[in-house]
PALUM-902478 format. One record per residue (C-alpha): residue number from 1; residue in one letter; chain; z, y, x. Coordinates in nm, 4 decimals. Layout:
BEGIN
atom num=NUM, residuo=A, cadena=A, zz=Z, yy=Y, xx=X
...
//
This chain:
BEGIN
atom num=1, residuo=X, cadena=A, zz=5.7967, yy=-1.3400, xx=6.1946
atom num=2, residuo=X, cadena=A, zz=6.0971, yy=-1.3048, xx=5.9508
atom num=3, residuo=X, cadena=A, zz=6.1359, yy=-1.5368, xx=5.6923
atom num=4, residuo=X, cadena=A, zz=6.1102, yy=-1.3115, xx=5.3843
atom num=5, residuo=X, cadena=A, zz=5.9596, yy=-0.9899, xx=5.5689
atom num=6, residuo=X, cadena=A, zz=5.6095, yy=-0.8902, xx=5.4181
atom num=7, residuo=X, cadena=A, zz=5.5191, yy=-0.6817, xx=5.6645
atom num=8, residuo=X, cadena=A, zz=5.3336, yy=-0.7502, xx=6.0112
atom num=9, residuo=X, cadena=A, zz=5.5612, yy=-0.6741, xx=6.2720
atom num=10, residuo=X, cadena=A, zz=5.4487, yy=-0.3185, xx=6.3826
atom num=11, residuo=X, cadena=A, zz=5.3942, yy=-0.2007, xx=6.0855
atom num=12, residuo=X, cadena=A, zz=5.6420, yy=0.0547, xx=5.8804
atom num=13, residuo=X, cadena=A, zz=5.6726, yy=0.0177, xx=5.5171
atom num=14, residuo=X, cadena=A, zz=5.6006, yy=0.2650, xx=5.2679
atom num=15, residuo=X, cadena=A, zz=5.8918, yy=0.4386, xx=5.1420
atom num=16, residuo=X, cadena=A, zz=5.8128, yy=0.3124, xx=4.7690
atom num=17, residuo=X, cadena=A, zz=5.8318, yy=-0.0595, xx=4.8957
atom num=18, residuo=X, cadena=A, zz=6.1673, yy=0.0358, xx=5.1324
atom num=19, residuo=X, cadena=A, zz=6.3065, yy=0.2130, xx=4.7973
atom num=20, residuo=X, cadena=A, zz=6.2206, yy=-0.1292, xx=4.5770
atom num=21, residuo=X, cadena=A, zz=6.3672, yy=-0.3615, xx=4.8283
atom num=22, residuo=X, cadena=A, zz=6.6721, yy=-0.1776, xx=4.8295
atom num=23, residuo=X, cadena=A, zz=6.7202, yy=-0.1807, xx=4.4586
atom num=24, residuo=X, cadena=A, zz=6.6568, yy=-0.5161, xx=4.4383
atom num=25, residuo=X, cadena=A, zz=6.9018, yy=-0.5624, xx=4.7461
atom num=26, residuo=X, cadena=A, zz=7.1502, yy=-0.3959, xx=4.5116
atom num=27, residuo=X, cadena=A, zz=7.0626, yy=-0.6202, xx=4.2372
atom num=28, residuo=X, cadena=A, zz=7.0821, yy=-0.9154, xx=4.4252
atom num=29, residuo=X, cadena=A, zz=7.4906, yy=-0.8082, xx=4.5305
atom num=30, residuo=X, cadena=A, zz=7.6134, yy=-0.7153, xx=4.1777
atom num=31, residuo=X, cadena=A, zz=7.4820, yy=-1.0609, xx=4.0006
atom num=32, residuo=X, cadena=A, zz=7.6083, yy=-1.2312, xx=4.2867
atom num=33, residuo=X, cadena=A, zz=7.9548, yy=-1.0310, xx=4.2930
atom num=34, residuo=X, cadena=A, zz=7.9693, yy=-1.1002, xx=3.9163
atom num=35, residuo=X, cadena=A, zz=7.9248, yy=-1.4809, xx=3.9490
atom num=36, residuo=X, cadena=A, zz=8.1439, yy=-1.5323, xx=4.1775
atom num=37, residuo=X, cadena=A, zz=8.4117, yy=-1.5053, xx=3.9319
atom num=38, residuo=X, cadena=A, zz=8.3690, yy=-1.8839, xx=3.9223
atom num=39, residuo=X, cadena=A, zz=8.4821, yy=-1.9082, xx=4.2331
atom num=40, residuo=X, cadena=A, zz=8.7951, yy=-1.7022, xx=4.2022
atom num=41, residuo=X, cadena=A, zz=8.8797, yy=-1.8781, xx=3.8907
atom num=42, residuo=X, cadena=A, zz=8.6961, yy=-2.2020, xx=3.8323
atom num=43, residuo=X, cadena=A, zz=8.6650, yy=-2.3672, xx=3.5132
atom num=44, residuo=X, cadena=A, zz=8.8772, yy=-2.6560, xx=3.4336
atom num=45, residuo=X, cadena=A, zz=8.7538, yy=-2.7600, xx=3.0995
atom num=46, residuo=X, cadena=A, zz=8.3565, yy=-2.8111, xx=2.9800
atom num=47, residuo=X, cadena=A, zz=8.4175, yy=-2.5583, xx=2.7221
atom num=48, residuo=X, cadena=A, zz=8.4960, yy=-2.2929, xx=3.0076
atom num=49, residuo=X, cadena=A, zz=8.1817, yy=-2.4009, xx=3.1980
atom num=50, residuo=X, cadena=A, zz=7.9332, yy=-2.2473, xx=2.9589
atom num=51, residuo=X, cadena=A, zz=7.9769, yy=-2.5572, xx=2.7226
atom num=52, residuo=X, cadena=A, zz=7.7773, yy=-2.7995, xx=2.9711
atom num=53, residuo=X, cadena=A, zz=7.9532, yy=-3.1307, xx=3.0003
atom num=54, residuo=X, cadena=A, zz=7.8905, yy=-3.1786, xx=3.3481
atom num=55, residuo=X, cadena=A, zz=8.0218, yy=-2.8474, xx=3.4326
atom num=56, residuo=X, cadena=A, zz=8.3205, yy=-2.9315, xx=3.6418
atom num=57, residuo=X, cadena=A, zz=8.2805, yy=-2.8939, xx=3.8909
atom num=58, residuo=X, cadena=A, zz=7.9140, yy=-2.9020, xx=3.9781
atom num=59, residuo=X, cadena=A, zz=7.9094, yy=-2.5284, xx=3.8213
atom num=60, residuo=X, cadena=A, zz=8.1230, yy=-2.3444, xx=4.0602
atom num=61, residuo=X, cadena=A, zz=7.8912, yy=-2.5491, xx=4.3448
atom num=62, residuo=X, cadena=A, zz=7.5867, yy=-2.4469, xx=4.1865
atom num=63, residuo=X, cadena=A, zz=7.7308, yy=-2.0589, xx=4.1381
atom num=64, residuo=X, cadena=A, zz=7.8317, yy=-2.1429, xx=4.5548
atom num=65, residuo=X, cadena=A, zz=7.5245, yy=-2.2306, xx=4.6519
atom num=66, residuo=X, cadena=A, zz=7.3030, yy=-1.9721, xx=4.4771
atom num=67, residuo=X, cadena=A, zz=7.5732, yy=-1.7014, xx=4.5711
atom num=68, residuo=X, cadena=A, zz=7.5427, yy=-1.7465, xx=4.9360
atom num=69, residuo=X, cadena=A, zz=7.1650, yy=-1.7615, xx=4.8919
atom num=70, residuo=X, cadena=A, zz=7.1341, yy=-1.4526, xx=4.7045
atom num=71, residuo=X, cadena=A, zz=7.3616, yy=-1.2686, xx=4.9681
atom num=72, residuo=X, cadena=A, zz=7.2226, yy=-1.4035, xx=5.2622
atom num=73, residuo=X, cadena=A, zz=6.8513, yy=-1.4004, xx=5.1592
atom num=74, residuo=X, cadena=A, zz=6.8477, yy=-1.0209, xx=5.0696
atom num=75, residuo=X, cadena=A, zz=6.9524, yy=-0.9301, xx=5.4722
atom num=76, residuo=X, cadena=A, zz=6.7121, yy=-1.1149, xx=5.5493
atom num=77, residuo=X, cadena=A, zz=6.4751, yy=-0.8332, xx=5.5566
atom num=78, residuo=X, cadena=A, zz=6.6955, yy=-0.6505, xx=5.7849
atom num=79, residuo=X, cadena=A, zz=6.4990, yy=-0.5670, xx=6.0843
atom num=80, residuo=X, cadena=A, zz=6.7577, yy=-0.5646, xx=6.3502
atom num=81, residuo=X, cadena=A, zz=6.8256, yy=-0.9329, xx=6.2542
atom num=82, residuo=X, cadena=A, zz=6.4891, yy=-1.0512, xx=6.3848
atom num=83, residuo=X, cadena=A, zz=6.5373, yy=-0.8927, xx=6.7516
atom num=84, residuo=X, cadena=A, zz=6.6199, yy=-1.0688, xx=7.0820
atom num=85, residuo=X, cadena=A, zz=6.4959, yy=-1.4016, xx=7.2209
atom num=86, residuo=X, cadena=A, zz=6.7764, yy=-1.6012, xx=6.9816
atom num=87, residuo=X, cadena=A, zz=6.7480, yy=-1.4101, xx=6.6638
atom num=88, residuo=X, cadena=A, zz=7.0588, yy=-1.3721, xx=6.4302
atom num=89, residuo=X, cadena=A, zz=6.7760, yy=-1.4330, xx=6.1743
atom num=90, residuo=X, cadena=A, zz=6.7414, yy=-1.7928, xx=6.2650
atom num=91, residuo=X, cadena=A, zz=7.0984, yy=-1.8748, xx=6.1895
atom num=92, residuo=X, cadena=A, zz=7.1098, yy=-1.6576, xx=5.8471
atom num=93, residuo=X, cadena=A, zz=6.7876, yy=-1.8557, xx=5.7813
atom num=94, residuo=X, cadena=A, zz=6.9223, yy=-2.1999, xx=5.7653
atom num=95, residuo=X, cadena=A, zz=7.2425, yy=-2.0709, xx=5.5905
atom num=96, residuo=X, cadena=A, zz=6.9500, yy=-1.9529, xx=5.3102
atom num=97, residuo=X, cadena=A, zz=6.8257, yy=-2.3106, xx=5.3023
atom num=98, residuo=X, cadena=A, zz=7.1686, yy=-2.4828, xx=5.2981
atom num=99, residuo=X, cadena=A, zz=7.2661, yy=-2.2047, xx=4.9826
atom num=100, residuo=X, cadena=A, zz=6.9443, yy=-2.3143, xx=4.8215
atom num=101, residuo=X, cadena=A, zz=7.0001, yy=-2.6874, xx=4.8335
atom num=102, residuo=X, cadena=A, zz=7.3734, yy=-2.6704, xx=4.7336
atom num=103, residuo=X, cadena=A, zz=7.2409, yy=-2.4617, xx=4.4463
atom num=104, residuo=X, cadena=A, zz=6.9543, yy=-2.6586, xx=4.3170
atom num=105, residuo=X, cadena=A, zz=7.1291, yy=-2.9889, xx=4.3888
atom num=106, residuo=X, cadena=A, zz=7.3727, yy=-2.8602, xx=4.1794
atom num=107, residuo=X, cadena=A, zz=7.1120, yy=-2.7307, xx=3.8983
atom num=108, residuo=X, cadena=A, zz=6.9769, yy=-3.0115, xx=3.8792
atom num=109, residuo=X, cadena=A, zz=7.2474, yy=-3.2149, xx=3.8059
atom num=110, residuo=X, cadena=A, zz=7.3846, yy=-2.9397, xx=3.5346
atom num=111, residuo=X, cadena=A, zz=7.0517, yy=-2.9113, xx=3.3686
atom num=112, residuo=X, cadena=A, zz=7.0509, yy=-3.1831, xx=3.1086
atom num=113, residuo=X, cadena=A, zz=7.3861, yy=-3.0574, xx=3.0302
atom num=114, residuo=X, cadena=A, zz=7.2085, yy=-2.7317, xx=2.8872
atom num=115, residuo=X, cadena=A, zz=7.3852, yy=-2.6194, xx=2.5924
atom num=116, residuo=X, cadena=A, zz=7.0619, yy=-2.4828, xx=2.4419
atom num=117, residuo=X, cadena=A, zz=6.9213, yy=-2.8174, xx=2.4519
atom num=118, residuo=X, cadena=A, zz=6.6496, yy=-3.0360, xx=2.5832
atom num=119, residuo=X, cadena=A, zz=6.4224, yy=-2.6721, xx=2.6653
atom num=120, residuo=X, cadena=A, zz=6.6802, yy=-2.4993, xx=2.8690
atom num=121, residuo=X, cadena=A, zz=6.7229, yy=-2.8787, xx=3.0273
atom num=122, residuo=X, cadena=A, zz=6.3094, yy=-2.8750, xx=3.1010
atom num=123, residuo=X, cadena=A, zz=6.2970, yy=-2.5411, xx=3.2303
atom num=124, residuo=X, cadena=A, zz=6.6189, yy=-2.5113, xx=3.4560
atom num=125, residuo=X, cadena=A, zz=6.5765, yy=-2.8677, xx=3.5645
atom num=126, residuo=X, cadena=A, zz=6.2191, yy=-2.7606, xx=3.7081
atom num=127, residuo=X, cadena=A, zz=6.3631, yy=-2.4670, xx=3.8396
atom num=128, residuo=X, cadena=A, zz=6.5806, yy=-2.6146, xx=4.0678
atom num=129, residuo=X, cadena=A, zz=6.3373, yy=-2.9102, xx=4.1817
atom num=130, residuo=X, cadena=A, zz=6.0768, yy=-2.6246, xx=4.2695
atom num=131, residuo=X, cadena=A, zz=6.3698, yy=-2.4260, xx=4.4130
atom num=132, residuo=X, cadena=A, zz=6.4484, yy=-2.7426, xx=4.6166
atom num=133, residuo=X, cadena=A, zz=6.0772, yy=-2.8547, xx=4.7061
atom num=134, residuo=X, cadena=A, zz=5.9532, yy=-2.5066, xx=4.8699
atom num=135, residuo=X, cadena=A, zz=6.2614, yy=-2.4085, xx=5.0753
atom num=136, residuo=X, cadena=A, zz=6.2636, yy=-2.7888, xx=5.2391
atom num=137, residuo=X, cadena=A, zz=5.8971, yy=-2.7095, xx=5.2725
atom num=138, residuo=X, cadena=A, zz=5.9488, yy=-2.3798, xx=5.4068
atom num=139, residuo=X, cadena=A, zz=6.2084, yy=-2.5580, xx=5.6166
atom num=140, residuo=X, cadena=A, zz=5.9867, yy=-2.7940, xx=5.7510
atom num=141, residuo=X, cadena=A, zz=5.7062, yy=-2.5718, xx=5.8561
atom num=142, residuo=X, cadena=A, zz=5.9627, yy=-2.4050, xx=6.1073
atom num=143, residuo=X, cadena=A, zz=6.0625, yy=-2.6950, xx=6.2490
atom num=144, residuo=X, cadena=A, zz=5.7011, yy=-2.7371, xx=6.3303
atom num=145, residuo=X, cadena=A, zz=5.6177, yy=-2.4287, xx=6.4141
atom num=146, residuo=X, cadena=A, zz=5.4043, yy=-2.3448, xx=6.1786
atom num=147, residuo=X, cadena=A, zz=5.5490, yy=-1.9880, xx=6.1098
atom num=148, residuo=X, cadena=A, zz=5.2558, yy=-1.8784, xx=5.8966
atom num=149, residuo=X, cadena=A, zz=5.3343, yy=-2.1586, xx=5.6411
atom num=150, residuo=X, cadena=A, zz=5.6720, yy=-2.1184, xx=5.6698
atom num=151, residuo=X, cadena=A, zz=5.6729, yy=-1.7327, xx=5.5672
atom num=152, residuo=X, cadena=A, zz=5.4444, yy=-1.8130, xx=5.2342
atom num=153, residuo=X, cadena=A, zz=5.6713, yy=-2.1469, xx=5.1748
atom num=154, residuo=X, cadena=A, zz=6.0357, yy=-1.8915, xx=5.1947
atom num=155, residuo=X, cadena=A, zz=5.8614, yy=-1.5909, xx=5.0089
atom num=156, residuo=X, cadena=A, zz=5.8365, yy=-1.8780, xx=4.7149
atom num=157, residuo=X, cadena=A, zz=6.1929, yy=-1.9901, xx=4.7803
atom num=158, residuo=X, cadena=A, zz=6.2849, yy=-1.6033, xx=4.7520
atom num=159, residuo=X, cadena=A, zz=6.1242, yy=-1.5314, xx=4.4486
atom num=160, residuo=X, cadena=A, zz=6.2650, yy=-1.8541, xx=4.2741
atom num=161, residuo=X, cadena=A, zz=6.5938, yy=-1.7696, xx=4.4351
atom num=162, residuo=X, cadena=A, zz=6.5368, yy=-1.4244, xx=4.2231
atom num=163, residuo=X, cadena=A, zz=6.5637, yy=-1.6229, xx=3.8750
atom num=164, residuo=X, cadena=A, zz=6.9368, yy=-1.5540, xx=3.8621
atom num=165, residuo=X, cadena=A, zz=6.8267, yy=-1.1987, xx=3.8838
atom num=166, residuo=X, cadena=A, zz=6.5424, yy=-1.1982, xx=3.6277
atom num=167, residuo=X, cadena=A, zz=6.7994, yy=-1.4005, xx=3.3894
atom num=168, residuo=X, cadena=A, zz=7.0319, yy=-1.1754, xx=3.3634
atom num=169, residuo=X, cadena=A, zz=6.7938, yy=-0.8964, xx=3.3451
atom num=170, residuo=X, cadena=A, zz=6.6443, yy=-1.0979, xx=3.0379
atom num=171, residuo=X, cadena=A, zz=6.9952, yy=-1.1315, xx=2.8411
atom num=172, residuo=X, cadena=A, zz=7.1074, yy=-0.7785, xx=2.8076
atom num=173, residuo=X, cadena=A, zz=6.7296, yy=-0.6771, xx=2.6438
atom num=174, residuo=X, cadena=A, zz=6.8123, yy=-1.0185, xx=2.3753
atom num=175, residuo=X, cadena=A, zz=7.1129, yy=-0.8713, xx=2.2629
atom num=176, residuo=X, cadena=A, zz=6.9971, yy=-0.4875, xx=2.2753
atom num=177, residuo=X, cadena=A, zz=6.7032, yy=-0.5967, xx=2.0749
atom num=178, residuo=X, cadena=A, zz=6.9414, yy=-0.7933, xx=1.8834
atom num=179, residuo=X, cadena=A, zz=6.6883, yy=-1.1004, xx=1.8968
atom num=180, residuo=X, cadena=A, zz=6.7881, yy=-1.4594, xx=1.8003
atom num=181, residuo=X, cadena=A, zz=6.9701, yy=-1.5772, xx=2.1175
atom num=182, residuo=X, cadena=A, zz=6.9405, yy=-1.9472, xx=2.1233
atom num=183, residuo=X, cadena=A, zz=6.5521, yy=-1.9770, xx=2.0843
atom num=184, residuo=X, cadena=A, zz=6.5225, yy=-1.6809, xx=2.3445
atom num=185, residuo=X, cadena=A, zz=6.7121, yy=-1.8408, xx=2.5703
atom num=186, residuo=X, cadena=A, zz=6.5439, yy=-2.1247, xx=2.5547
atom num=187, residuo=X, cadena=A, zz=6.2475, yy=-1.9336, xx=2.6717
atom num=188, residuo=X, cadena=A, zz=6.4270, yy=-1.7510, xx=2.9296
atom num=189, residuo=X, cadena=A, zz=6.4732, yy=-2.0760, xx=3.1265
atom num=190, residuo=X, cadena=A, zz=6.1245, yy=-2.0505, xx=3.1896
atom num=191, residuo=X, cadena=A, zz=6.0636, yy=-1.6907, xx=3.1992
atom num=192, residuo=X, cadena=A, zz=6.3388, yy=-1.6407, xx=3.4727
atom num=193, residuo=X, cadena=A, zz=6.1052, yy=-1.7804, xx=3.7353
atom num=194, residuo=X, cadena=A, zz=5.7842, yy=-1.9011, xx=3.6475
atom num=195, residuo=X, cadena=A, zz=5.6749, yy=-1.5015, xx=3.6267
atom num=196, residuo=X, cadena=A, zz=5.8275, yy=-1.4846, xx=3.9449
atom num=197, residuo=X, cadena=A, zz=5.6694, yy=-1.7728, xx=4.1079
atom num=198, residuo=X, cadena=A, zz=5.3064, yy=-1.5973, xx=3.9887
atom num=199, residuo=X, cadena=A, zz=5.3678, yy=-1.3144, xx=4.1082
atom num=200, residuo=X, cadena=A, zz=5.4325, yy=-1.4780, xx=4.4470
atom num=201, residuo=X, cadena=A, zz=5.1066, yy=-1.6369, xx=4.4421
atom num=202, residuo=X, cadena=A, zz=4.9351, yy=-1.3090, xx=4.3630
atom num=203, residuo=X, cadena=A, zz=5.0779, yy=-1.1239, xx=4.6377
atom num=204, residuo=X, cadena=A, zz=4.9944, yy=-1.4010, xx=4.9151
atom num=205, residuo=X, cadena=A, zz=4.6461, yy=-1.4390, xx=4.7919
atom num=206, residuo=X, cadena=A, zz=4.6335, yy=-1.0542, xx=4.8077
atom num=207, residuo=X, cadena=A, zz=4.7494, yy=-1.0501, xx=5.1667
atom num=208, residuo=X, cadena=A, zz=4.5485, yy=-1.3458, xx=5.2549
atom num=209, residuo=X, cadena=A, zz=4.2426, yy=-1.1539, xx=5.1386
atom num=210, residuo=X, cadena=A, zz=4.3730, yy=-0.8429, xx=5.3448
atom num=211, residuo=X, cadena=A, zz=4.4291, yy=-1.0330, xx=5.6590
atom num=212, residuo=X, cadena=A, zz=4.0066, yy=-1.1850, xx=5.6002
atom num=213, residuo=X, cadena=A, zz=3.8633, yy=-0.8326, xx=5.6019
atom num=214, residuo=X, cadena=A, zz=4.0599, yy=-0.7438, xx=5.9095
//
């Protein structure tokens, strides 16, 4: 079973779903084409690495890690790359993880740094030890075997890998609205995933209750 796929094998998805993975495919690209500028040109002072102290140069790892995972985990849902007896899926799966761990490693270690403050520190901090906890999880229940596990473990991964997206769908609507930035902010770094993370949980109990009836 793929790793992010949430549909049974056999099963086509409706066009609606096909039409919102694809956008969010597309979203997925452009935040990570646009971070990568911190890779082309890192920042050599604290003041270039959004003010945080420890910024340099555990910000261009953290924009590394979170980069690949972004990339990686949206073709993921690809079909063709969960065919054959040695899947290419496999592979792409553990360079997810390995993104994922570089990233929240990395968060972690930049949160208290936060230039919003204490907050941001709280709610990026948990971010990435969540981030961290259910992709080793999800990890873990494939080394096992437990493929069932490790699909709801990854979705979880997925959606908290989706908080760069939701961020930075969050910051353009502070500024349109022209809304204080700093306190909004502050509640962005909890707003950029724990939504996400609930949602999550809604959809597997949903499915759980689908796959009862059957």
């Amino acid at each position: 079973m793929s790793l992010f796929n949430a549909t049974p094998p056999g099963r086509r998805t409706a066009w609606p779903a096909r039409v919102g993975w694809l956008v969010l495919t597309l979203l997925c690209l452009g935040v990570a084409a646009y971070s990568a500028r911190y890779l082309l040109d890192p920042p050599k002072t604290p003041a270039q690495a959004l003010g945080n102290p420890l910024g340099v140069p555990w910000l261009v790892i953290h924009v590394a890690g979170a980069v690949t995972a972004l990339v990686v985990g949206s073709v993921q849902f690809l079909p063709r790359l969960r065919r054959g007896a040695s899947p290419p899926h496999r592979w792409t799966g553990r360079v997810y993880v390995v993104g994922c761990l570089v990233g929240g490693v990395a968060g972690l270690v930049l949160a208290p740094g936060s230039f919003a403050g204490p907050i941001a520190s709280a709610g990026f901090g948990c971010l990435a030890l969540l981030w961290i906890a259910v992709t080793v999880l999800g990890w873990r229940a494939a080394v096992q075997g437990r493929f069932a596990d490790h699909r709801r473990w990854m979705i979880r991964s997925w959606t908290l890998t989706l908080a760069a997206v939701t961020l930075r769908l969050y910051l353009p609507v502070v500024m349109i609205l022209d809304l204080p930035f700093l306190p909004w902010y502050r509640a962005i770094s909890f707003l950029a995933w724990i939504p996400n993370l609930i949602t999550a949980e809604f959809w597997l109990k949903r499915a759980a209750s689908k796959e009862e009836v059957r």
